[in-house]
N, C-alpha and C positions, 0 to 999 in steps of 0.2 A: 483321324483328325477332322473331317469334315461332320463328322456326326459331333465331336463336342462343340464346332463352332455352328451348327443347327441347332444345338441344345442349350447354349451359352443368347444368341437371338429371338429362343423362345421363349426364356428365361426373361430376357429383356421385356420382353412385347408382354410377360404375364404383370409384371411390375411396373410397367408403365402409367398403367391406369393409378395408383395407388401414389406414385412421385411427383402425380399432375399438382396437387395443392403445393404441394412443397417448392413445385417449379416458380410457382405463382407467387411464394413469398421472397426468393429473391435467388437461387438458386443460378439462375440462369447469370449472376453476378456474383462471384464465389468471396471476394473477396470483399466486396461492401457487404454481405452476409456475415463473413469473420469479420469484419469491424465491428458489426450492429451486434454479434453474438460476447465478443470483449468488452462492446459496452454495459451490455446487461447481464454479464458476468460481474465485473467491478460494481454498477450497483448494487447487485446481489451480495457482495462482501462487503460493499462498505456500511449497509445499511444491517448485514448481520454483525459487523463489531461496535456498531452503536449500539443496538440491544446488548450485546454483551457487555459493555461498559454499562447500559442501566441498572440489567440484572445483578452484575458483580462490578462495580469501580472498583479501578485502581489505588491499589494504595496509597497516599499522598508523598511525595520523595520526601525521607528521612535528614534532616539534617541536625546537627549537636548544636546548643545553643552558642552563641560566638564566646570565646571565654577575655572574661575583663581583666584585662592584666594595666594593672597603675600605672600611670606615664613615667617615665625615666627624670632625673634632678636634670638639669641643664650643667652640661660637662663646658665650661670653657675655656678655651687655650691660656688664657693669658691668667697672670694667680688672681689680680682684685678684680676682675669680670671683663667685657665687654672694653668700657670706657677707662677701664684703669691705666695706672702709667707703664709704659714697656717696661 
């Protein structure tokens, strides 16, 4: 056991040198790292489905013309119209 946790610190110490930039861009803050990396993830989609709407638009939505249908006669209750006698 003590030799893989020798092995495991040398490991470290060999890769050290190589995490130092990484440390430096923000690392040592993991979680404004995951933010800033969300963010420039979603730029990165949003600004590839605008190209693809250039390249290929969308269809434009289908719709059937509205259909004309004649206005109905005026039905009124009473027989001579409106102002007739009851």
């Amino acid at each position: 056991m003590p030799d893989c946790i020798d092995c495991s610190v040398q490991a470290h110490h060999a890769v050290a040198p190589l995490l130092e930039p990484l440390v430096d861009l923000g690392l040592r803050q993991p979680l404004g790292a995951l933010v800033v990396l969300m963010f420039a993830l979603y730029a990165l989609l949003a600004m590839a489905g605008r190209v693809a709407d250039r390249v290929d638009p969308p269809r434009p939505e289908w719709r059937p013309d509205p259909i004309r249908v004649p206005a109905r006669d005026r039905v009124w209750r009473f027989r001579n119209g409106p102002r007739g006698g009851i």
